[in-house]
Structure formats: C-alpha cells, structure tokens
N, C-alpha and C positions, 0 to 999 in steps of 0.2 A: 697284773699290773694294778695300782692303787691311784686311782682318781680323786684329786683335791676338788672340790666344788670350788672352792674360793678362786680355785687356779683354773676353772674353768668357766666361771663367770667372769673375771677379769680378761680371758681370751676372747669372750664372747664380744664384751664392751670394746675391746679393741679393735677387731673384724668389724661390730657395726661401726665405730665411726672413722675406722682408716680412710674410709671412701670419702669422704664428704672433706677430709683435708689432702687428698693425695691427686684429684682433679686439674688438669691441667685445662686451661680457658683459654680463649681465642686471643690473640693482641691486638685486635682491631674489630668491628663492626663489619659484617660484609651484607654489601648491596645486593639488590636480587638480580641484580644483571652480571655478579661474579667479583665487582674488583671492589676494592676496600676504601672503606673510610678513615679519618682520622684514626687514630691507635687509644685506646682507652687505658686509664689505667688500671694496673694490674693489683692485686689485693691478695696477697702471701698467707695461704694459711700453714702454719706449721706447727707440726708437733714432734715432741721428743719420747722414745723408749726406751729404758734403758732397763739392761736385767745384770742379775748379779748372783753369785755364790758363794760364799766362805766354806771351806770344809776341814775341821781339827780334829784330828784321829783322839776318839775318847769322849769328844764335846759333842758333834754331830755336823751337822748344815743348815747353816740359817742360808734361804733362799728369797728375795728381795724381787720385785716389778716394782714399775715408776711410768706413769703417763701423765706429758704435760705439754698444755695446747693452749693457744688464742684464743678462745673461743667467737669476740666479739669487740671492733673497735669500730668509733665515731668518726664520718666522714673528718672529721676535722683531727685527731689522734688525742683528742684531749681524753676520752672517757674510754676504759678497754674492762674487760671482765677476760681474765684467765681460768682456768681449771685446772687439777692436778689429781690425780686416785695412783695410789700406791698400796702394795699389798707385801709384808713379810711373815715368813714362818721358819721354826727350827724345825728340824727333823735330824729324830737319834738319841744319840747319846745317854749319859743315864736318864736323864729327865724323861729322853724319850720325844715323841715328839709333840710340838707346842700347838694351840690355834691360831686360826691363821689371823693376823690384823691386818684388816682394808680399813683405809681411809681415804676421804676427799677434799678438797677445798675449793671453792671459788673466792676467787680476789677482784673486786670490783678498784677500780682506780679511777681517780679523774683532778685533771693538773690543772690549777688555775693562770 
C-alpha cells in the first residue's frame, strides 16, 4: 500500500484540531453545593470537511480535502479570523501521478 505524506499530514492536522472544536460545554455555571446558576452563553465552534474524487477511465483521479473553521471571534462579533487548508492530487493516467497541493488561508474580518 502507498502512503501520501501530504494525505497524512493533512490527517494528522485534522485529529489535532477535531478536538478543540467538537467539545461540548456546560449551559450554565454550577455552584459547589450542586445546583445552577444563570446559563451562560454558549460559543459555537465549527468546522467544515469535506472530501471528494473524480475518477475518468484513461485520465486518472484527482482526489481533493477541504477544512474550514472559525477559528476566533470578538465578544462583540464585529472582528473574526477564519482558516481554511485544502490539499488536491491526480493519480494515474498518462501523466501518471501529480504532486500533491496543500494550501492555507487565514481571513481576518472586522465590520464597522
């Protein structure tokens, strides 16, 4: 079986940061005597993955990842910084197969 680094650093980065957005938090404060205080609010992190394949008998398979997350927004929603890393490659055909492209972005925003 043949091993892509590129498809296995991109797994990697995935498993580290699934956790840190997939955390489920309390809805409230709890007192040391057991029962609750007001309900705080809540702060959604989410992210998106999405995988893909094409495959043309004679051309080969281009194979596609996509992760894209919140990373950070300001109590007030005005200023947020998103992220995004994506990675595709062909495999086959005559060309044979290609190297693989990862890339990243950060998007900083902020609304007046």
């Amino acid at each position: 079986m043949h091993f892509n680094l590129s498809l296995v650093l991109l797994y990697a980065l995935l498993v580290i940061l699934a956790p840190f957005y997939s955390q489920a938090k309390s809805l409230g404060k709890v007192e040391h005597n057991g029962s609750m205080l007001a309900p705080q609010p809540r702060h959604k992190r989410q992210f998106s993955l999405n995988f893909g394949a094409t495959h043309e008998d004679g051309y080969g398979t281009d194979v596609n990842a996509e992760a894209i997350a919140s990373l950070w927004k300001s109590q007030s929603g005005n200023t947020k910084l998103d992220g995004s890393a994506s990675y595709t490659q062909h495999f086959g055909g005559l060309s044979g197969d290609g190297k693989a492209r990862i890339s990243g972005l950060l998007t900083f925003s902020h609304g007046y």
